[in-house]
Structures are given as structure tokens and as C-alpha cells.
C-alpha angles and dihedrals in degrees: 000000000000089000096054093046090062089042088054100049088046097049085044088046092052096045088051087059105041087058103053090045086052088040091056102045087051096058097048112097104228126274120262099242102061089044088059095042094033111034108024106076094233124206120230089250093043092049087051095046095053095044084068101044080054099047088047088045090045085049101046092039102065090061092043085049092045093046081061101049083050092052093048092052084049091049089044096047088049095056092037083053105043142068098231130330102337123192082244083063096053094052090053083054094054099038079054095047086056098047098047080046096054097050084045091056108046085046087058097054094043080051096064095036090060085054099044087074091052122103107234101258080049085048089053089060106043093051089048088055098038087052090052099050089054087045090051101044086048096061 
């Protein structure tokens, strides 16, 4: 009986699991690259085109990631090290706005250049897709 219990628990554990996982992919609209290389049609020149507006991108967005994480260690190292909200802390928070701001801002332009070598009816559906996902990010 024992045995069963804990087969039981496990099965009703797994399946637990397996939904919400299910549950959650289901609910994510989906990324913006596979809308652009999966549902827009793309011309060869397009498709060329984009693949180097995302390498350059690849290439610019681990700096601007690592700028954050590096932010976040400074924010973390004020606080550890102060009584209350130091001048040394809000510096930590401003170094980190800017650079959450940078890598926003640099997601948003490769956004619309990424759009700029769309056709219009292409452009509806990106921007469909790019307005969900913030939806979506935002709750």
C-alpha cells in the first residue's frame, strides 16, 4: 500500500508538472523571431538582410546584458554595505536605470530596423506580434 501511495504521488506530481508546463507555453505569444522566419513570407533578400540586423544585434546585446548584471552586483554591494538608502545606493540605482535603459534602447531600435526591411502587410504583423509580447511581458 505504501508503495502505491508514493507511485501515486509521483504519477499525480508528474502530471502536475506536465500541465502547467503545457499551461505556460500555451499562454506565450510566440517570439519574434520565429514570427519573422516562420510567418512572414520573407523574401531571399529580406531573409539576408535580417540575418545581418540579428548578428549585429547578437553581437551589440551581450555588453549591454552584461552592463546590467554589473549594475545589479553594484546595487546589491551598496545596500549590503549601507545602513538605509546611501547616496552610494542611489547611485547603484542610476548606474542600473541606465543600463536597463541602454539595452532597451538599443532592443527597441533593432526592433524597428528589423521592421524597416518588411513590406507593409509584413510590417502589420510584426508589429502585431512585437505589441503582444509587451503585452504579454507587462501582465
Amino acid at each position: 500500500m505504501v508503495i502505491t501511495a508514493i507511485l501515486a504521488a509521483l504519477a499525480s506530481g508528474a502530471a502536475t508538472w506536465a500541465t502547467a508546463t503545457w499551461v505556460m507555453q500555451e499562454r506565450q505569444p510566440p517570439n519574434l523571431h520565429s514570427v519573422v522566419h516562420e510567418q512572414l513570407d520573407l523574401s531571399a533578400e529580406q531573409d539576408r538582410q535580417l540575418d545581418v540586423i540579428e548578428a549585429r544585434f547578437a553581437a551589440q546585446r551581450p555588453a549591454l546584458e552584461a552592463e546590467v548584471r554589473a549594475a545589479n552586483r553594484e546595487l546589491a554591494a551598496a545596500i549590503a554595505a549601507s545602513n538605509g538608502d546611501t547616496p552610494q545606493v542611489q547611485a547603484a540605482v542610476d548606474h542600473f536605470h541606465v543600463a536597463m535603459g541602454d539595452l532597451q534602447k538599443a532592443t527597441i531600435a533593432h526592433v524597428f530596423e528589423m521592421r524597416s526591411v518588411l513590406t507593409p502587410g509584413q510590417a502589420e504583423v510584426f508589429d502585431e506580434a512585437v505589441v503582444e509580447a509587451l503585452r504579454h511581458d507587462a501582465g
